[in-house]
C-alpha positions in Angstrom: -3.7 -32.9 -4.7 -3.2 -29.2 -6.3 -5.2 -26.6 -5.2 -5.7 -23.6 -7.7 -7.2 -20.2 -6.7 -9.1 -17.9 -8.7 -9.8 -14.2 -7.9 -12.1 -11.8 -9.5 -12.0 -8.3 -10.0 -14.6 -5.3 -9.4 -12.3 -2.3 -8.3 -12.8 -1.5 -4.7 -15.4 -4.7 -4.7 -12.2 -6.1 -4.4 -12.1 -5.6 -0.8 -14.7 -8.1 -0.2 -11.9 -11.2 -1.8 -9.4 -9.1 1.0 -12.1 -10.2 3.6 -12.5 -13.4 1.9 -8.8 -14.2 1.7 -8.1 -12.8 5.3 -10.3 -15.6 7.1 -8.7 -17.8 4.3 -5.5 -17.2 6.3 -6.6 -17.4 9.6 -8.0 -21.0 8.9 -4.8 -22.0 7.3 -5.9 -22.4 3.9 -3.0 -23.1 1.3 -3.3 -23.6 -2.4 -0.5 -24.2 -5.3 -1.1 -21.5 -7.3 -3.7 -18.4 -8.3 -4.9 -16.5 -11.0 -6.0 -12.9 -10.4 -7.5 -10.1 -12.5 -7.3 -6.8 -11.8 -8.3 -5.5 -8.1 -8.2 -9.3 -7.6 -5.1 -9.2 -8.3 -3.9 -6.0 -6.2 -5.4 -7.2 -3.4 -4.2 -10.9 -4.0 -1.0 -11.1 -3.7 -1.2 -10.1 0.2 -2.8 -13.5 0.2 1.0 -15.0 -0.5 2.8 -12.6 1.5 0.4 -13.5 4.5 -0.1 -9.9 5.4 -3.7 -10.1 6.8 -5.7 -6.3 6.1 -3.5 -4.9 4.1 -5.6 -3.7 1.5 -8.4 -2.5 3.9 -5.4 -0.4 5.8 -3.5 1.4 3.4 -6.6 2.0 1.2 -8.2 3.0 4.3 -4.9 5.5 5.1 -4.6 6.9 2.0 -8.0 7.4 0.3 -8.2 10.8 1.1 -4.9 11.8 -0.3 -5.3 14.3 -3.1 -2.4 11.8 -4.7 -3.9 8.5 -4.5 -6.6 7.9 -6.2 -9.6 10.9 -8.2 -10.2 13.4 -10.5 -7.1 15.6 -9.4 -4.5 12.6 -10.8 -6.6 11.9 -13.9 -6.1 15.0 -14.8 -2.5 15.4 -13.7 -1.9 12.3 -15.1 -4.3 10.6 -17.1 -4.8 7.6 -14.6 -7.2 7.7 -12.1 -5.1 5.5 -9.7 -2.0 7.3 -9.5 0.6 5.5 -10.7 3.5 6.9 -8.7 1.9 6.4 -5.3 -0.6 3.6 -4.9 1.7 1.8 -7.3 5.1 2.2 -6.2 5.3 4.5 -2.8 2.7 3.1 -0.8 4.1 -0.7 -1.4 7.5 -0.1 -1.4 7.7 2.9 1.6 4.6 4.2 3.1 2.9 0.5 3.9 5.6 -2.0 2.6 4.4 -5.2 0.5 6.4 -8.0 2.0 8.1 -9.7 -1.6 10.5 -11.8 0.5 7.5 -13.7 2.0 5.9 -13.4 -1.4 8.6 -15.5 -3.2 9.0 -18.0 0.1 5.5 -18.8 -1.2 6.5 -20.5 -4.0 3.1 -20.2 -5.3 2.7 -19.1 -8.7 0.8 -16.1 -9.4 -0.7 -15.0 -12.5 -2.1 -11.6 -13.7 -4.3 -11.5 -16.6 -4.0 -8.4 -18.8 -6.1 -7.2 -22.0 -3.3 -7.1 -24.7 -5.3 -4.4 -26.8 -3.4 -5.2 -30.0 -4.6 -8.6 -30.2 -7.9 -8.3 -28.1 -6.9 -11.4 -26.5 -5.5 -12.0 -22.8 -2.1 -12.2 -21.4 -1.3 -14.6 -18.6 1.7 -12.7 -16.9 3.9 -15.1 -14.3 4.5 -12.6 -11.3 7.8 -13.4 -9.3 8.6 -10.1 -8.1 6.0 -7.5 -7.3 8.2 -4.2 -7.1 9.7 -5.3 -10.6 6.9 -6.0 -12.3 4.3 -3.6 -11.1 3.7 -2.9 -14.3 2.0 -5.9 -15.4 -0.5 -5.7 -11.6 -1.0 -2.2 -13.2 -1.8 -3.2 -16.6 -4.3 -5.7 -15.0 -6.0 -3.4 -13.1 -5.8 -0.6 -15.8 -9.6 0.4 -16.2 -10.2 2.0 -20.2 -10.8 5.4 -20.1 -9.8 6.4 -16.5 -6.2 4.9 -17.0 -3.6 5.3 -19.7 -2.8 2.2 -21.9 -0.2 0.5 -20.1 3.2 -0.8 -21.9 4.7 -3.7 -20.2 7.5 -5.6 -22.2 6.4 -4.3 -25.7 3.3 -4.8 -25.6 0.0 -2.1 -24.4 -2.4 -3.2 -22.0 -5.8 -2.6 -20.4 -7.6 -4.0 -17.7 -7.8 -8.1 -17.6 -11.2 -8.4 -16.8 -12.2 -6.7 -20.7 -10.9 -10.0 -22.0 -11.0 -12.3 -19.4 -12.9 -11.9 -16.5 -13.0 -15.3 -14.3 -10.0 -16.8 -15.1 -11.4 -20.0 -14.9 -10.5 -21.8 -18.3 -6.5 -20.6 -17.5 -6.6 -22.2 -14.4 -8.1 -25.0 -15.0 -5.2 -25.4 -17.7 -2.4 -25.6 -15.6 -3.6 -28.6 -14.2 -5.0 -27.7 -10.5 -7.4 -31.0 -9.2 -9.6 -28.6 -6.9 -10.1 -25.2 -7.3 -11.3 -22.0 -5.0 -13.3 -19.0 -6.8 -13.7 -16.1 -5.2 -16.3 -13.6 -7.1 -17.4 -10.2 -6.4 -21.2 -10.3 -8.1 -23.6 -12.5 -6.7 -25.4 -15.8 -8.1 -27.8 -13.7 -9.6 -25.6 -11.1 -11.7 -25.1 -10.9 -15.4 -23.8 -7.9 -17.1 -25.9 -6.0 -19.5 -25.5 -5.5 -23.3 -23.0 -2.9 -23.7 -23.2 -0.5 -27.1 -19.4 -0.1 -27.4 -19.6 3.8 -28.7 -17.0 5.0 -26.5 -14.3 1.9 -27.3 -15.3 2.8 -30.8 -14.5 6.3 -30.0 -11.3 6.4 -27.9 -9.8 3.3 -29.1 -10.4 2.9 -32.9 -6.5 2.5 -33.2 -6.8 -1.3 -31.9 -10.2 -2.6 -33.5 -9.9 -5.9 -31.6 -9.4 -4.8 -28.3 -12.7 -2.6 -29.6 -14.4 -5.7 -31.0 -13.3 -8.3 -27.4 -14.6 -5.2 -25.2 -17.9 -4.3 -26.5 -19.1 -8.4 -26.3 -17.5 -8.3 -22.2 -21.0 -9.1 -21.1 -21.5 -12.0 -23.6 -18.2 -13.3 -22.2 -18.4 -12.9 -18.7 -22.3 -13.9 -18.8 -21.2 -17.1 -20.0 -18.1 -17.4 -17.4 -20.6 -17.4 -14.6 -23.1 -19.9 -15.9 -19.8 -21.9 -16.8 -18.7 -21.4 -12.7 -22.2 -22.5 -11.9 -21.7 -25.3 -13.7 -18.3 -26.8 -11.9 -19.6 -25.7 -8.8 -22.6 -28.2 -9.3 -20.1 -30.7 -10.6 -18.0 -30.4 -7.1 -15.1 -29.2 -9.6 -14.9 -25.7 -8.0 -15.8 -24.3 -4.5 -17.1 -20.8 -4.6 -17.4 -17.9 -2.3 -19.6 -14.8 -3.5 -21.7 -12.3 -1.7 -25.2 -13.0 -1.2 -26.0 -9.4 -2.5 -24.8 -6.9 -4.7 -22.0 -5.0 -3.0 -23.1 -1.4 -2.8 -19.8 -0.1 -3.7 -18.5 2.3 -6.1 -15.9 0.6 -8.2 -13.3 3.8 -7.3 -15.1 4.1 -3.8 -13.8 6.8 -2.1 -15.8 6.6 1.1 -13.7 4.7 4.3 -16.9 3.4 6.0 -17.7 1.5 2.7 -14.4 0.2 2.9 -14.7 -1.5 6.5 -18.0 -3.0 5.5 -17.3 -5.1 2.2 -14.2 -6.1 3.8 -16.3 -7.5 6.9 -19.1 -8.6 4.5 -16.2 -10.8 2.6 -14.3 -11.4 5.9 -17.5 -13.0 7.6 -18.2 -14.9 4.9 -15.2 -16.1 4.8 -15.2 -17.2 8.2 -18.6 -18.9 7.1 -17.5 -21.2 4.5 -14.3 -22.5 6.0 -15.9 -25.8 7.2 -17.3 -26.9 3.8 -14.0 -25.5 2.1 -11.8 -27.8 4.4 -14.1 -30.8 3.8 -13.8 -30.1 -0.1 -10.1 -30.0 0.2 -10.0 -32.9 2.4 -9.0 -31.2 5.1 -11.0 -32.6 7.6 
């Protein structure tokens, strides 16, 4: 039996799937392959190198840093996340991701990206984190408060503007159970979105324009399709019970400690049911 995980993104809700994935490790839990978007992604692929809170420490460490993450480097540099640090000195000096236990994983890992040429999505292998940073940046690459990111010819833009829950992807490379961690609850759907600004800053790449103004049409329609397979036994999924009151560039610490508990705790919460659905126990 394959187990497939799938992770959500949300920008700092993301911290809640750290939480999740933390107790995930504590209870052992090991899957054959995962398919992340954006934050989900980020945060993610500590999952594989099994180095539990992370995400929670180093955004804890460094949110305050003029460099890291705010209006000071969107201005500097057009990208609200700064490129330079959170995406290549904080990983590879100031709070090393572990690659070497990344690639003993053997686990494949996919980023989705937004190819904004096309409009459609981009399933991006990721063997080496430090090589290809640039495709776990041109998942996470928010429109408007990050510059179009070029990764192998091609331009990018956040994942989750053309495919948010992963779900279909997954399920096509064959998993027989799979995990999905969300960062909305059962409740959420996105509202109708009028598109002016994609219209207005984009209207060199009318398809990305035409995938990203009907996002709420798509992902609406990925949750009822999760619902689904959840009711089916075909997918087990963890989600907040609420709405995470979270700023998606959060720059408060305190938030920080308590989505990652809220997702931590759950976490712990569902490990029974999780084993028994994997056959665990």
């Amino acid at each position: 039996m394959t187990v497939g995980l799938v992770l959500e993104g949300g920008g700092m809700r993301g911290l809640y799937t750290a939480g999740v994935l933390d107790a995930f490790l504590d209870a052992g839990i090991k899957v054959d392959g995962v398919v992340a978007v954006s934050a989900g992604a980020l945060f993610g692929v500590n999952f594989l190198s099994q180095q539990k809170g992370r995400a929670l420490r180093y955004n804890k460490r460094f949110i305050k840093n003029k460099n890291y993450m705010g209006f000071r480097s969107w201005v500097k540099t057009g990208n609200v996340v700064n490129k330079d640090m959170a995406y290549y000195k904080i990983p590879m000096e100031l709070d090393k991701f572990d690659q070497e236990r990344f690639a003993q994983s053997r686990t494949p890992f996919y980023v989705v990206a937004t190819d904004i040429e096309t409009g459609k999505p981009d399933y991006i292998k990721i063997e080496n984190v430090f090589e290809q940073m640039e495709a776990l940046r041109a998942s996470s690459a928010l429109p408007l408060a990050n510059e179009i990111v070029t990764y192998k010819g091609k331009q990018y833009l956040d994942g989750g503007l053309s495919d948010s829950i992963p779900i279909d992807f997954a399920r096509s490379l064959g998993f027989d159970k799979l995990i999905v961690i969300l960062t909305q609850p059962l409740d959420y759907r996105k509202k109708p979105s009028s598109g002016r600004l994609y219209r207005l800053f984009y209207k060199k790449y009318p398809k990305f324009i035409a995938v990203a103004s009907k996002r709420y049409q798509y992902y609406n329609a990925q949750v009822e399709q999760v619902i689904k397979l959840e009711q089916e036994g075909q997918a087990f999924v963890v989600r907040p019970k609420n709405t995470l009151k979270i700023g998606r560039l959060e720059k408060n610490p305190n938030k920080f400690d308590e989505i990652y508990e809220k997702g931590f705790t759950d976490g712990q919460g569902h490990i029974v049911a999780l084993q028994t659905y994997l056959g665990m126990i």
